[in-house]
C-alpha positions in Angstrom: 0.0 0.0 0.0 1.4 3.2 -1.0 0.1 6.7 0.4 0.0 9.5 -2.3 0.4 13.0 -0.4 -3.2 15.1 -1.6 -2.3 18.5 -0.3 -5.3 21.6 1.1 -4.5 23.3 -2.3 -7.2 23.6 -3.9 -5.5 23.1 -7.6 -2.1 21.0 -7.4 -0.5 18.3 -8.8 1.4 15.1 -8.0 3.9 12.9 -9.7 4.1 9.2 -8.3 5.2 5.8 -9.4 3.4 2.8 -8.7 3.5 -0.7 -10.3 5.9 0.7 -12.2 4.0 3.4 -13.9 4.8 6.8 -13.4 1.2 8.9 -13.2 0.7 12.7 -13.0 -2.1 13.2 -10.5 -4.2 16.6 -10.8 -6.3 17.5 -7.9 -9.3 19.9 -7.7 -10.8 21.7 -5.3 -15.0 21.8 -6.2 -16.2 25.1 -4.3 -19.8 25.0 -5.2 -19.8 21.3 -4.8 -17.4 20.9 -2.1 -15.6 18.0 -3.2 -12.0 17.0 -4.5 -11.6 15.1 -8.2 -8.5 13.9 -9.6 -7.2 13.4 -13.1 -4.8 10.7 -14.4 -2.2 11.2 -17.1 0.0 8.4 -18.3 3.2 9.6 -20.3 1.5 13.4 -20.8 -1.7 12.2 -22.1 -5.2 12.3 -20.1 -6.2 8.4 -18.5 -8.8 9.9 -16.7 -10.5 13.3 -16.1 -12.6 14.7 -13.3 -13.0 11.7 -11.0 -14.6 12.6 -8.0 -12.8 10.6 -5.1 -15.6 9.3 -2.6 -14.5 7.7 0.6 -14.1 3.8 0.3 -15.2 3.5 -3.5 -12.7 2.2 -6.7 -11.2 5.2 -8.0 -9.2 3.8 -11.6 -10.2 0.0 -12.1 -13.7 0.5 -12.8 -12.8 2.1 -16.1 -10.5 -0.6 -17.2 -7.7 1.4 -18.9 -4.8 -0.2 -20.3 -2.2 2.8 -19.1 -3.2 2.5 -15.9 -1.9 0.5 -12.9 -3.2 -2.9 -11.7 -3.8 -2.1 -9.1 -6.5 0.5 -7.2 -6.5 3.9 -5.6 -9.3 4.3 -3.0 -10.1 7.2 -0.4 -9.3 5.7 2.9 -10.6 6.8 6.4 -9.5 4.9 9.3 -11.7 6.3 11.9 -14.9 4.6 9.7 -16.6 7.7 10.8 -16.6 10.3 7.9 -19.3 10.1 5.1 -17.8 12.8 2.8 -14.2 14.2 2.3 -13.7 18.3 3.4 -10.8 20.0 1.7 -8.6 19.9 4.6 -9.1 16.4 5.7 -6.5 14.7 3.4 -3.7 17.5 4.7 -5.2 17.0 8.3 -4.6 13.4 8.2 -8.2 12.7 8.6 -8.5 10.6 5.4 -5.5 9.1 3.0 -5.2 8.5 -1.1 -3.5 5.1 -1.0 -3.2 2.9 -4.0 -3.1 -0.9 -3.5 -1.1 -3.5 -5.8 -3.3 -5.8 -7.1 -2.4 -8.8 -4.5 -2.9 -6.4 -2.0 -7.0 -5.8 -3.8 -6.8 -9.8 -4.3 -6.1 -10.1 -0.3 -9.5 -8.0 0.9 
């Protein structure tokens, strides 16, 4: 399991490798909306726009795309308490972006 810093900026970006694959994560900040999304680019190019993270749901695998990963990303909260992400609760440590290999999704 990997953790992949989200930051209370509402418009950044992130550069990780996992599986081998290097992804450039963009995170937004929805005002009106109050949620975060995330887009995926593999190499430059767009994997995935505008996904809307949501506590404990798939994030990538669900739109089987060959430049992604194996494995999956997933909004984790390990108080079980929260039903919807703020803007500062990834920076406050209150919820985590983790990405699991895919022995590691196998396992659960």
């Amino acid at each position: 399991m990997i953790s992949i810093p989200v930051f209370s900026d509402p418009s950044h970006a992130e550069t990780v490798v996992v599986d081998g694959v290097k992804l450039q994560l963009g995170f937004n900040w929805n005002t009106r909306g109050e949620y975060w999304s995330m887009s995926i680019s593999v190499a430059n190019i767009v994997a995935l726009a505008s996904v809307k993270l949501c506590l404990g749901l798939p994030l990538i695998q669900n739109y089987r795309i060959p430049s992604l990963p194996s494995g999956e990303m997933v909004i984790f909260d390990p108080s079980y308490e929260k039903d919807c992400i703020d803007k500062d609760d990834f920076a406050d440590g209150v919820v985590y972006l983790v990405y699991l290999t895919e022995d590691e999704v196998d396992a659960l």
